[in-house]
Structure formats: C-alpha cells, structure tokens
mmCIF file of the N, C-alpha and C atoms, coordinates in Angstrom:
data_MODEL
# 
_entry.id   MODEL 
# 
loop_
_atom_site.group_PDB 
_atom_site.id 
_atom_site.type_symbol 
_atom_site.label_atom_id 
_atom_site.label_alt_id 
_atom_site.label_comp_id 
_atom_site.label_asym_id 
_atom_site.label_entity_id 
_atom_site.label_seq_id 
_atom_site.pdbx_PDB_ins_code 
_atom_site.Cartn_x 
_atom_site.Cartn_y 
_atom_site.Cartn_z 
_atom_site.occupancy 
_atom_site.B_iso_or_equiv 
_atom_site.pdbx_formal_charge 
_atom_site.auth_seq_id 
_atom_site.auth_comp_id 
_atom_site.auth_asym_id 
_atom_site.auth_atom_id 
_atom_site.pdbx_PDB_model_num 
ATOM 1   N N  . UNK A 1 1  ? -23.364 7.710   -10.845 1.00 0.00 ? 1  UNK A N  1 
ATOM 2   C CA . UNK A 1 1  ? -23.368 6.338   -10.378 1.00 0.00 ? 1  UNK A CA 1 
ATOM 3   C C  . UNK A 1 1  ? -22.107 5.598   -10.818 1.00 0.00 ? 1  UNK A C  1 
ATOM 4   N N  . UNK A 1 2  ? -21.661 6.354   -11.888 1.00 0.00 ? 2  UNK A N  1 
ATOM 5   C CA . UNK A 1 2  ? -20.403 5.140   -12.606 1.00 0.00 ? 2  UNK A CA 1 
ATOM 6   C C  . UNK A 1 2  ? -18.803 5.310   -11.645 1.00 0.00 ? 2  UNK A C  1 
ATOM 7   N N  . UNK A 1 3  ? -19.073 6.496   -10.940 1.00 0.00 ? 3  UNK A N  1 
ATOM 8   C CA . UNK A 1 3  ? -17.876 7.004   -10.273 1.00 0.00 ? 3  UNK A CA 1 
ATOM 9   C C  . UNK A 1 3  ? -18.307 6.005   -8.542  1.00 0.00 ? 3  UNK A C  1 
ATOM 10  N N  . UNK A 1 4  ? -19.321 5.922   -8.169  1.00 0.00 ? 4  UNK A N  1 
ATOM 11  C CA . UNK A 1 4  ? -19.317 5.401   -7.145  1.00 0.00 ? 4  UNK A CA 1 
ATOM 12  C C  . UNK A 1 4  ? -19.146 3.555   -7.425  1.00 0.00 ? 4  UNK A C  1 
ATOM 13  N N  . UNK A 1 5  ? -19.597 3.025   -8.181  1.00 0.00 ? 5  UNK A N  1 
ATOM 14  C CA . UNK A 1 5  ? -19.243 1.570   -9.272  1.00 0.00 ? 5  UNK A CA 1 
ATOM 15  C C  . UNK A 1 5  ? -17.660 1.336   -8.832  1.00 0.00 ? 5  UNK A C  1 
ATOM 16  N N  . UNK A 1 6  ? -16.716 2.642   -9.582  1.00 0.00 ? 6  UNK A N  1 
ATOM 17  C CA . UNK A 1 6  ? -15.279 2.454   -9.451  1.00 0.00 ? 6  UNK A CA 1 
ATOM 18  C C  . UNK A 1 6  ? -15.034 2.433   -8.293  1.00 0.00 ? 6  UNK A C  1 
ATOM 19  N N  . UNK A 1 7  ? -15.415 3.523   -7.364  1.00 0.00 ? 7  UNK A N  1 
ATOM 20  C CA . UNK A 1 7  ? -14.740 3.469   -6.070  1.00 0.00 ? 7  UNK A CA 1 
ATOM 21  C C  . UNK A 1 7  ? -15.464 2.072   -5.277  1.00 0.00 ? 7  UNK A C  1 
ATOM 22  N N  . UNK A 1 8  ? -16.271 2.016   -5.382  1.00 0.00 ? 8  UNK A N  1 
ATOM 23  C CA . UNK A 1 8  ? -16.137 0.380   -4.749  1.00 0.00 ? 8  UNK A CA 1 
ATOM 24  C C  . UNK A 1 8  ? -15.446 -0.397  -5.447  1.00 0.00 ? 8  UNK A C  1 
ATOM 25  N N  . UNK A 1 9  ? -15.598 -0.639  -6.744  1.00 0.00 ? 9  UNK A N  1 
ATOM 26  C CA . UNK A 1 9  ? -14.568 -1.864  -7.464  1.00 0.00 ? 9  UNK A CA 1 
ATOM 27  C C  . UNK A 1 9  ? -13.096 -1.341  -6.786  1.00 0.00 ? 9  UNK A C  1 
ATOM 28  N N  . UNK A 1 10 ? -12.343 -0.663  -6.265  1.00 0.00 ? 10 UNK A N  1 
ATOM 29  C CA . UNK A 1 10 ? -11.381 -0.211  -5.810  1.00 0.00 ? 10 UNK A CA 1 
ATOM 30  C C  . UNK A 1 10 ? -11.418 -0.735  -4.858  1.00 0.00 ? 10 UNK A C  1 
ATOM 31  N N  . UNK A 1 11 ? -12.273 -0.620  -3.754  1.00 0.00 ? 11 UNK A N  1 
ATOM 32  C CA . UNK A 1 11 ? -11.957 -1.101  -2.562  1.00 0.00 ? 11 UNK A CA 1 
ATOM 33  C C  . UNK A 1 11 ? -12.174 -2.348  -2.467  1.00 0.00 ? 11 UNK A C  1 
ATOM 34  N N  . UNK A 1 12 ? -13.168 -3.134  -3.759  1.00 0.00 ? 12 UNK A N  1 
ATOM 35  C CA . UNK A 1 12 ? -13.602 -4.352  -3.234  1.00 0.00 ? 12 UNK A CA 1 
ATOM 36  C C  . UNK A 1 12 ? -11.612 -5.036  -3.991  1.00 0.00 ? 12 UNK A C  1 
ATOM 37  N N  . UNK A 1 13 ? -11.107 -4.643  -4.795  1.00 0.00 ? 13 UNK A N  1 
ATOM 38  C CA . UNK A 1 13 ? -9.876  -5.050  -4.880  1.00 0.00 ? 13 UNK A CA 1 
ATOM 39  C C  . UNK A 1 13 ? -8.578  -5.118  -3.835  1.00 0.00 ? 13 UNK A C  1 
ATOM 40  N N  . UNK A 1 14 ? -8.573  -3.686  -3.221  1.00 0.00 ? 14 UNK A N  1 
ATOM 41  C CA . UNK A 1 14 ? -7.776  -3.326  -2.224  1.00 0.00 ? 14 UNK A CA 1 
ATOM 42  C C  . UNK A 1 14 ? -8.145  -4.812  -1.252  1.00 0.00 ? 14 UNK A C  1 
ATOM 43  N N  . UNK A 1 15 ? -9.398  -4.847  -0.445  1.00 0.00 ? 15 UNK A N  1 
ATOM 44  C CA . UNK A 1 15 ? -9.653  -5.837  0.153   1.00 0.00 ? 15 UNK A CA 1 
ATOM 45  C C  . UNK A 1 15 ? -9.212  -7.245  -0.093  1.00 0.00 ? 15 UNK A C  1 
ATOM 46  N N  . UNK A 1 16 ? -9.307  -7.692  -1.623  1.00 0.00 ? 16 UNK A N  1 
ATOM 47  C CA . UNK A 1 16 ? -8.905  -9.162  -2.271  1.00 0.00 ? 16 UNK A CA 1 
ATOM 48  C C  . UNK A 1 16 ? -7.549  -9.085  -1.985  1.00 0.00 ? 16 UNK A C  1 
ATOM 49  N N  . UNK A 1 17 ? -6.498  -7.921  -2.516  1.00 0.00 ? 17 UNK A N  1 
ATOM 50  C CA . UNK A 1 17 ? -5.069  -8.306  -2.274  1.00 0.00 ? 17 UNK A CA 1 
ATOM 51  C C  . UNK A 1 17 ? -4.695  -7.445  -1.259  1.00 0.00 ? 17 UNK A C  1 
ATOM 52  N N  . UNK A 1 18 ? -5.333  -6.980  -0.150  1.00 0.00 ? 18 UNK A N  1 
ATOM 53  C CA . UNK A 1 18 ? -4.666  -6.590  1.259   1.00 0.00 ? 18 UNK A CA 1 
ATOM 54  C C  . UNK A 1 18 ? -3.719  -7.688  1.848   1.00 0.00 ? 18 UNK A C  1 
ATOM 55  N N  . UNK A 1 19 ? -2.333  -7.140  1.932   1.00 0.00 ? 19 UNK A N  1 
ATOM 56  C CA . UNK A 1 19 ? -1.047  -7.661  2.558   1.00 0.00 ? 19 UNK A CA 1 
ATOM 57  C C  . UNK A 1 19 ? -2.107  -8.669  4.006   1.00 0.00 ? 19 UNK A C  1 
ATOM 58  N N  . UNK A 1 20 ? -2.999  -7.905  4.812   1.00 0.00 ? 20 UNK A N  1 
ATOM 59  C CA . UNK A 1 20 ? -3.664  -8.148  6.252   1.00 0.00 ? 20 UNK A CA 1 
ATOM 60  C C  . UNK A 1 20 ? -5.000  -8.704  5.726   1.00 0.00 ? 20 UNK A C  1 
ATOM 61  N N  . UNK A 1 21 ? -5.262  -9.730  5.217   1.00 0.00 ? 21 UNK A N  1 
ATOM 62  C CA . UNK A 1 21 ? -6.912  -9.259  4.828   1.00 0.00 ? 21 UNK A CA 1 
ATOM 63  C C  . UNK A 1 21 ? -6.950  -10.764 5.279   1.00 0.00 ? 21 UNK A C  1 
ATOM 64  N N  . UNK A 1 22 ? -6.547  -11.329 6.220   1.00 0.00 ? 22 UNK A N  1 
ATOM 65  C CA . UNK A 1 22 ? -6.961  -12.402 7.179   1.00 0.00 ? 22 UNK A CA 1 
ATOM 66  C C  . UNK A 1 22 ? -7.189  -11.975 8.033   1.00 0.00 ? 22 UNK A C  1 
ATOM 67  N N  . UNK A 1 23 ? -6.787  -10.741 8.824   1.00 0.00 ? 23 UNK A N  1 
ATOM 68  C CA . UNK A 1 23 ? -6.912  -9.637  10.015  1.00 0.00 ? 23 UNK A CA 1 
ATOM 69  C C  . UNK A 1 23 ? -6.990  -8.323  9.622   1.00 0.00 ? 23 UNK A C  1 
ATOM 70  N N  . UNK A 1 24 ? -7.775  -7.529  8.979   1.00 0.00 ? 24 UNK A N  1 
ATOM 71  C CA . UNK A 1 24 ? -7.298  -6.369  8.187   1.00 0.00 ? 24 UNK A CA 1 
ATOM 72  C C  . UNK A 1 24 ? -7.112  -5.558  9.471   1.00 0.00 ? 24 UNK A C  1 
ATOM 73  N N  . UNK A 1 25 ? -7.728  -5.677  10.646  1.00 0.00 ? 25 UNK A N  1 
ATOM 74  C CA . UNK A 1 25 ? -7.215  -4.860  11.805  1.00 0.00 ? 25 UNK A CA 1 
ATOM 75  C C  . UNK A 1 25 ? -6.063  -5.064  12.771  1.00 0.00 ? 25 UNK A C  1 
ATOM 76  N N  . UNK A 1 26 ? -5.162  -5.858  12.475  1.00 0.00 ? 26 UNK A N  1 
ATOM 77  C CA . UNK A 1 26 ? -4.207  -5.962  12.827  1.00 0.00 ? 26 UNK A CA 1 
ATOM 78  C C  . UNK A 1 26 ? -2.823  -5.332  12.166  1.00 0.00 ? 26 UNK A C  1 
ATOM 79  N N  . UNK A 1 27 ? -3.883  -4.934  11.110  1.00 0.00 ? 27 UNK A N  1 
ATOM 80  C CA . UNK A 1 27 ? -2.201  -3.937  10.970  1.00 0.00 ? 27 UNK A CA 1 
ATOM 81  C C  . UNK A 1 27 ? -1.179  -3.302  11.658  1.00 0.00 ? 27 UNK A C  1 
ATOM 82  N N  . UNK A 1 28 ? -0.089  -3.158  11.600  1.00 0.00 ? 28 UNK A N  1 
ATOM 83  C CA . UNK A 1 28 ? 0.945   -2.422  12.249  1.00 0.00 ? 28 UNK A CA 1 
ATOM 84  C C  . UNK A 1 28 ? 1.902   -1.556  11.358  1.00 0.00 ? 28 UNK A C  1 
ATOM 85  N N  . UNK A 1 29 ? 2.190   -0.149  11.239  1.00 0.00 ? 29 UNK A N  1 
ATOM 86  C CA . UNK A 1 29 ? 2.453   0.224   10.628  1.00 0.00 ? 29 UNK A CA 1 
ATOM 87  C C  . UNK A 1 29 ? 4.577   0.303   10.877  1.00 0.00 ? 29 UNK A C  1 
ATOM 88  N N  . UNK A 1 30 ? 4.805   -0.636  11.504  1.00 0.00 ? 30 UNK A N  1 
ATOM 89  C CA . UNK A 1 30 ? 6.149   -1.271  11.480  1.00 0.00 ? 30 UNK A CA 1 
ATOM 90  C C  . UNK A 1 30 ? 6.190   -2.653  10.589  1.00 0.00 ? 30 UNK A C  1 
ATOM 91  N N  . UNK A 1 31 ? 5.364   -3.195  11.219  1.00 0.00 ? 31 UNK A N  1 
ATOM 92  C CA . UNK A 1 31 ? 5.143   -4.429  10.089  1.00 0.00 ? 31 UNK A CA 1 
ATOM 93  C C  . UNK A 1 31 ? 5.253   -4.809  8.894   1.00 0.00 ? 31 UNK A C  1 
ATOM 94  N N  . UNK A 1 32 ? 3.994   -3.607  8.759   1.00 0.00 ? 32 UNK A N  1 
ATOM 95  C CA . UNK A 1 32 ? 3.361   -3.354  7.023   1.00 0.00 ? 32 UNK A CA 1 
ATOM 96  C C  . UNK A 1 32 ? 4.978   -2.454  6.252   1.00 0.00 ? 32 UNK A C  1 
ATOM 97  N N  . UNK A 1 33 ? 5.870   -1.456  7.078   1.00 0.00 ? 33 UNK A N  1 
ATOM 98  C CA . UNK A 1 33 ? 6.744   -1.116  6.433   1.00 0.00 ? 33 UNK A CA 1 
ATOM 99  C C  . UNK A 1 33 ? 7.704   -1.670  5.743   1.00 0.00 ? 33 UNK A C  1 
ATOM 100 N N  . UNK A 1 34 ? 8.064   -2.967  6.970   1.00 0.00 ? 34 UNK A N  1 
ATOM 101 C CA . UNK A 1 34 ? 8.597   -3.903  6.321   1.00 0.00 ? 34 UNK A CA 1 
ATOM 102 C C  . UNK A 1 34 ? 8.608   -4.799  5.627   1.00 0.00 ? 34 UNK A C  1 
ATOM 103 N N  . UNK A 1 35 ? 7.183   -5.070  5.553   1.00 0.00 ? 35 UNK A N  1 
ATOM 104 C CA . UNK A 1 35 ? 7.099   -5.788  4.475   1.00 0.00 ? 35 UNK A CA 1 
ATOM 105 C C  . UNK A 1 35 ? 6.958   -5.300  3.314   1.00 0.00 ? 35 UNK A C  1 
ATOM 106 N N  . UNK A 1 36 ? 6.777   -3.937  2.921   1.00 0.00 ? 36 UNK A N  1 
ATOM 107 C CA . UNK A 1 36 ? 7.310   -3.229  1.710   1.00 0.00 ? 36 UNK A CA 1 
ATOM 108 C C  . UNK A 1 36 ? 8.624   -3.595  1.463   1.00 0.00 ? 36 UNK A C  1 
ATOM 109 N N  . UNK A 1 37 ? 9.297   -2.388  2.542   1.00 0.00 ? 37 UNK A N  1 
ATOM 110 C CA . UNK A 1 37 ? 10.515  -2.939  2.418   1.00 0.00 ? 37 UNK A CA 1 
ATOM 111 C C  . UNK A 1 37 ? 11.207  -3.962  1.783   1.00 0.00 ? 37 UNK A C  1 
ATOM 112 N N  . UNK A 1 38 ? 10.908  -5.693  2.341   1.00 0.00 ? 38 UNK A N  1 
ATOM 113 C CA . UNK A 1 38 ? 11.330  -6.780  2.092   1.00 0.00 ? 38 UNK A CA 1 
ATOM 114 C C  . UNK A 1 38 ? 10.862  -7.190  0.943   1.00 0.00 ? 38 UNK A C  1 
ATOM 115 N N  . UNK A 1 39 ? 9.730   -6.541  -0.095  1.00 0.00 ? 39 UNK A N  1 
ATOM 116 C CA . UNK A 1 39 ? 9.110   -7.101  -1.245  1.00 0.00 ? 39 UNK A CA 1 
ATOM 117 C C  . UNK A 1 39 ? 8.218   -7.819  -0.985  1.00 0.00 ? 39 UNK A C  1 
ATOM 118 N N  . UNK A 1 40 ? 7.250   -7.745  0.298   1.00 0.00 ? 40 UNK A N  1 
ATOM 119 C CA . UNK A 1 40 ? 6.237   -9.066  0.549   1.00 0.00 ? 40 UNK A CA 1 
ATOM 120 C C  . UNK A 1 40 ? 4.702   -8.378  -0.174  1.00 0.00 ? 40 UNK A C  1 
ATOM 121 N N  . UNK A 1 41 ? 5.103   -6.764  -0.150  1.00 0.00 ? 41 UNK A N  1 
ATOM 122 C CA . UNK A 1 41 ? 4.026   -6.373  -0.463  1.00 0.00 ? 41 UNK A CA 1 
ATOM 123 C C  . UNK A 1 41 ? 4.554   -5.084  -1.739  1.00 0.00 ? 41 UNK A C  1 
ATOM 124 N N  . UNK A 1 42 ? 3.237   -4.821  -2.745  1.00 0.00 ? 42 UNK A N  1 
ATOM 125 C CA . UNK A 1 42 ? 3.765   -4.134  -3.826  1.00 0.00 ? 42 UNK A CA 1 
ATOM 126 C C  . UNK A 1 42 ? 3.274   -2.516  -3.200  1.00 0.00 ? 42 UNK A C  1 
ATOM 127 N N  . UNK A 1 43 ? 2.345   -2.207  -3.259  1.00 0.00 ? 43 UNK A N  1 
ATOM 128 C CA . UNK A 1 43 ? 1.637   -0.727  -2.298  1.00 0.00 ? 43 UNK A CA 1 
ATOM 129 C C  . UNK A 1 43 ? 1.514   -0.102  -1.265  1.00 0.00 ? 43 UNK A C  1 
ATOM 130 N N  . UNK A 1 44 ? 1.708   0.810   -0.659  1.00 0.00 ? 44 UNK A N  1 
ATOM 131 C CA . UNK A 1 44 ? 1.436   0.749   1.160   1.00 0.00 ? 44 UNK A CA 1 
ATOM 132 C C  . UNK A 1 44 ? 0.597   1.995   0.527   1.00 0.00 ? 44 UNK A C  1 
ATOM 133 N N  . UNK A 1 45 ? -0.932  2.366   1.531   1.00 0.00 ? 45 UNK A N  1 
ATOM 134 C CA . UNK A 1 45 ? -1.774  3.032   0.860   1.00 0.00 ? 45 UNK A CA 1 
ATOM 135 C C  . UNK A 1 45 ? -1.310  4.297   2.037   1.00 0.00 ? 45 UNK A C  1 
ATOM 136 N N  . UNK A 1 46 ? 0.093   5.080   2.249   1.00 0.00 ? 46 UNK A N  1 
ATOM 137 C CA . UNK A 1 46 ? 0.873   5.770   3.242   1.00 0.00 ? 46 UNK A CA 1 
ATOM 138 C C  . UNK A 1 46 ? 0.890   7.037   1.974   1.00 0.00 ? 46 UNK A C  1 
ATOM 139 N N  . UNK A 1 47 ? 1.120   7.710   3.365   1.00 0.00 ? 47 UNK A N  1 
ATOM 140 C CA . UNK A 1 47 ? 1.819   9.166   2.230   1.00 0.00 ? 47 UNK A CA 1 
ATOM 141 C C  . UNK A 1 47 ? 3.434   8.983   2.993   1.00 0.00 ? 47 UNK A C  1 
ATOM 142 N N  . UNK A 1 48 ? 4.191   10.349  2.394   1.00 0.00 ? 48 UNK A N  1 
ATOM 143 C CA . UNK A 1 48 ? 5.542   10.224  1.998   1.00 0.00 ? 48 UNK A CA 1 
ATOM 144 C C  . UNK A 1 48 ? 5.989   10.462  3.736   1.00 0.00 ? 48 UNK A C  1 
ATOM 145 N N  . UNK A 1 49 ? 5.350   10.282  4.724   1.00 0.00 ? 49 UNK A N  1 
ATOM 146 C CA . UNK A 1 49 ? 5.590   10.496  6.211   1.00 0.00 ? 49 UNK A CA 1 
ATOM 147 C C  . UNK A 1 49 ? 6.106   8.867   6.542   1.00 0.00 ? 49 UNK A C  1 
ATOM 148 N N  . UNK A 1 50 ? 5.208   7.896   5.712   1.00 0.00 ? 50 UNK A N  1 
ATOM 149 C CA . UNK A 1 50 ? 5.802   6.419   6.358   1.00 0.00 ? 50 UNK A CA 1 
ATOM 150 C C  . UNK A 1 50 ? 7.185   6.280   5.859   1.00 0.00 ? 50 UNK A C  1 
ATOM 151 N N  . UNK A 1 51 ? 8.061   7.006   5.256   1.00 0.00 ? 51 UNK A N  1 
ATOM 152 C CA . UNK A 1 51 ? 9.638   6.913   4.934   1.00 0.00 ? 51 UNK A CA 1 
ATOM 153 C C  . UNK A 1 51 ? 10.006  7.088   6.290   1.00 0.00 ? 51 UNK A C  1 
ATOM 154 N N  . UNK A 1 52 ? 9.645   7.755   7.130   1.00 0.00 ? 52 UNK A N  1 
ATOM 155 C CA . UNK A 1 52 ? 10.668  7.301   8.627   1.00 0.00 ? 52 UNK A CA 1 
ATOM 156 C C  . UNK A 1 52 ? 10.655  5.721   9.290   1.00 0.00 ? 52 UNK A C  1 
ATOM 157 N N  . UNK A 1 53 ? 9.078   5.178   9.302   1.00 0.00 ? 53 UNK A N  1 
ATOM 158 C CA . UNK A 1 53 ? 9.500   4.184   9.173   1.00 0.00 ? 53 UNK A CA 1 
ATOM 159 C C  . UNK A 1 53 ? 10.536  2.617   8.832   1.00 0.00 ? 53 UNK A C  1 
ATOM 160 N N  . UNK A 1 54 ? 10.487  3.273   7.295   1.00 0.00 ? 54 UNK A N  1 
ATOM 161 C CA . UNK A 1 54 ? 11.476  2.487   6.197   1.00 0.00 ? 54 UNK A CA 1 
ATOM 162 C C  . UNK A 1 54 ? 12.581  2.742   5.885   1.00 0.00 ? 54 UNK A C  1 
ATOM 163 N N  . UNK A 1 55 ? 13.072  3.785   6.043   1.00 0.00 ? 55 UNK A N  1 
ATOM 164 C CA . UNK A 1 55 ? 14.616  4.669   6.183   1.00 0.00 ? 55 UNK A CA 1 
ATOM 165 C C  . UNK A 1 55 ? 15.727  3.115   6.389   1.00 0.00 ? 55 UNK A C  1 
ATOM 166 N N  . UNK A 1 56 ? 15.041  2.964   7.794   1.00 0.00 ? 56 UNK A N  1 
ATOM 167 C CA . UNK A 1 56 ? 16.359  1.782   8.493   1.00 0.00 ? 56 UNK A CA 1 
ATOM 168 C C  . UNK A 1 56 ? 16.284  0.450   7.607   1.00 0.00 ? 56 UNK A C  1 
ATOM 169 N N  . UNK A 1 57 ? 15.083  0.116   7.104   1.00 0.00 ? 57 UNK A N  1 
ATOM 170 C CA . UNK A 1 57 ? 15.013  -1.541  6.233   1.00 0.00 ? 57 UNK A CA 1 
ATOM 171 C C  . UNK A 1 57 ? 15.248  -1.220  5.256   1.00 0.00 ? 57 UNK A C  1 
ATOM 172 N N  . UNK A 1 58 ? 15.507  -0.400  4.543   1.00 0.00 ? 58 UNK A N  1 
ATOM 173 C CA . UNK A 1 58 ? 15.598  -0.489  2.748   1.00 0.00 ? 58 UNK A CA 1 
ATOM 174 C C  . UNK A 1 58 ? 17.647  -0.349  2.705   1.00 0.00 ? 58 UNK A C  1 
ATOM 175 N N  . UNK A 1 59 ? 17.819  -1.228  1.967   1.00 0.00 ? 59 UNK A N  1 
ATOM 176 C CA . UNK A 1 59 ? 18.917  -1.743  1.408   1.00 0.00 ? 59 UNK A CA 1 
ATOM 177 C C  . UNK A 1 59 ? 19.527  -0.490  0.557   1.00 0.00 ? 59 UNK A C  1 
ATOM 178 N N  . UNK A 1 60 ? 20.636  -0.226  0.493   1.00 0.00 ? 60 UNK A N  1 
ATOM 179 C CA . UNK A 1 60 ? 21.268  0.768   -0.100  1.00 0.00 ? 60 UNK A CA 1 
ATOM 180 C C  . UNK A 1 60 ? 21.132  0.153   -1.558  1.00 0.00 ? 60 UNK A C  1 
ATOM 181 N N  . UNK A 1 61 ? 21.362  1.308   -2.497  1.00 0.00 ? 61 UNK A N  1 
ATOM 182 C CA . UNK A 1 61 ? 20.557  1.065   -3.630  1.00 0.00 ? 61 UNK A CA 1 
ATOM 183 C C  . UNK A 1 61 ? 18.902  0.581   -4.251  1.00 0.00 ? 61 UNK A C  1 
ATOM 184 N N  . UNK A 1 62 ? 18.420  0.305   -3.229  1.00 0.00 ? 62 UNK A N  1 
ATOM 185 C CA . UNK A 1 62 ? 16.843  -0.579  -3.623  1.00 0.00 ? 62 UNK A CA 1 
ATOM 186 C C  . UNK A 1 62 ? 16.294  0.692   -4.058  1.00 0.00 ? 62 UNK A C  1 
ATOM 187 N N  . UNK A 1 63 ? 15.365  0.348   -5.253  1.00 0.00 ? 63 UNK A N  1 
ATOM 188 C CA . UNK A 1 63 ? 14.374  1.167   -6.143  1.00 0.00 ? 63 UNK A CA 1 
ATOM 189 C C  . UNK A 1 63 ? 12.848  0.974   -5.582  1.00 0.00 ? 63 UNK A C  1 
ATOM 190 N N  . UNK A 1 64 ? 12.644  2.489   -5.450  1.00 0.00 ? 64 UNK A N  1 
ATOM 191 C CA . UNK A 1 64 ? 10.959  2.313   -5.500  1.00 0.00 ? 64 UNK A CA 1 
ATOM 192 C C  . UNK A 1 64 ? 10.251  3.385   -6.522  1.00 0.00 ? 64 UNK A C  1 
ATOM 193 N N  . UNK A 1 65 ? 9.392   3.094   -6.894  1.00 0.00 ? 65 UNK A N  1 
ATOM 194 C CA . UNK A 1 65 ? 8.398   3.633   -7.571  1.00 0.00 ? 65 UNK A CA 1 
ATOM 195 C C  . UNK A 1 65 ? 7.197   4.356   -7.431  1.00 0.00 ? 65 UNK A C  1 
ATOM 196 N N  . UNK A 1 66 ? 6.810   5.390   -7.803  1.00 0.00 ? 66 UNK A N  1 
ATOM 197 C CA . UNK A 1 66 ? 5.501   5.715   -7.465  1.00 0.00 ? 66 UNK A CA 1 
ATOM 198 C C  . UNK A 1 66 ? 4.309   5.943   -8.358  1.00 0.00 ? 66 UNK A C  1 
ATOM 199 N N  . UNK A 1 67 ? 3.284   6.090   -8.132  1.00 0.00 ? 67 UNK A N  1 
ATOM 200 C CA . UNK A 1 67 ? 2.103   6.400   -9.566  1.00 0.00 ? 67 UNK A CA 1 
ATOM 201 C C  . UNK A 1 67 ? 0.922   7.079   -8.856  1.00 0.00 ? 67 UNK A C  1 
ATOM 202 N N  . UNK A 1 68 ? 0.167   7.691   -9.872  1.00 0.00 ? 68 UNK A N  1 
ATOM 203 C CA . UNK A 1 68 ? -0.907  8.916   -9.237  1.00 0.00 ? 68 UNK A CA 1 
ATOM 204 C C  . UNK A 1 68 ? -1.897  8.012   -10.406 1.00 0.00 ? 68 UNK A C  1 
ATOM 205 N N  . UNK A 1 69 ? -2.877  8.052   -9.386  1.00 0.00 ? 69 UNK A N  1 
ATOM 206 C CA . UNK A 1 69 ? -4.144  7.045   -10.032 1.00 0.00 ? 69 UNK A CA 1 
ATOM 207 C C  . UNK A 1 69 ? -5.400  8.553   -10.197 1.00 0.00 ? 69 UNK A C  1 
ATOM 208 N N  . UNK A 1 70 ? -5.919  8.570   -11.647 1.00 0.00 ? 70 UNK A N  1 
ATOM 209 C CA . UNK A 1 70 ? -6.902  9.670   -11.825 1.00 0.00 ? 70 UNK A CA 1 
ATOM 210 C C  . UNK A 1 70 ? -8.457  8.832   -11.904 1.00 0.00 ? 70 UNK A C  1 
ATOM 211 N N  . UNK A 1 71 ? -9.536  9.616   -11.527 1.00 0.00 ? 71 UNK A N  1 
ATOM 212 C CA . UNK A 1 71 ? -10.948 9.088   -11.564 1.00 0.00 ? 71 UNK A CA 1 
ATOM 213 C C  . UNK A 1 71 ? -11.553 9.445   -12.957 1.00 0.00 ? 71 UNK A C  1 
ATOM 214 N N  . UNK A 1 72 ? -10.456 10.483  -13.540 1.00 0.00 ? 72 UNK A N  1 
ATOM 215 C CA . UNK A 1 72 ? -11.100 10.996  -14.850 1.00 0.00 ? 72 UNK A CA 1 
ATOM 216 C C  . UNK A 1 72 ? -10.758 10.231  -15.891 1.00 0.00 ? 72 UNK A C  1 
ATOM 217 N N  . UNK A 1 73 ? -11.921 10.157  -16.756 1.00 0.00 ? 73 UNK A N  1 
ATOM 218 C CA . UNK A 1 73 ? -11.265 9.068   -17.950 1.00 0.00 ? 73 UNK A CA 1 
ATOM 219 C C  . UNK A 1 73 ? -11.626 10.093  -19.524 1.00 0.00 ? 73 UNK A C  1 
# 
C-alpha cells in the first residue's frame, strides 16, 4: 500500500506543477519543448527522443541536467 500512497503523491504533484494544468490536454510537444528550452519549465516527463525537438531552441552553451528517481528507500 505504501508504494501505491507514493505513486499517487507523485502524480497528485506532477498535476499541481504541470507547465499545462489549466489544459493538461492541450499539450504540444513543440510547445512544451520550448518551453524547456526557454526556462519556463524545469522537467519534460520525455525520453532522450524529444532532443530533436530542442536541438534548434537551445542556445549554444546552455546546461541541462538529468536525475533517475528510485521507488526503493
């Protein structure tokens, strides 16, 4: 039960700070790139395929980061 607890507390967060969560179905995955891109948003929940997307908006030199989230404690 404590693992299903987290995974909702996860999503009920994802939901609070979704970039779209006035329209969560209006996403666009040009949109949402750019607004990584531009710093409007900190996460895109993408694997390493949405870099074609972002290739053209990211600024020579700009830093990104990544992190691997575990369920095990």
């Amino acid at each position: 039960m404590t693992y299903l607890m987290a995974f909702m507390d996860t999503l009920d967060m994802m939901a609070q700070y979704n970039y779209n969560k006035n329209d969560p179905l209006v996403g666009d995955v040009n949109l949402d790139a750019m607004a990584l891109a531009e710093g409007k948003c900190g996460t895109w929940f993408m694997g390493d395929w949405a870099w074609t997307y972002m290739a053209e908006l990211v600024e020579p030199g700009a830093e990104f980061r990544s992190y691997a989230c575990s369920s095990q404690r």
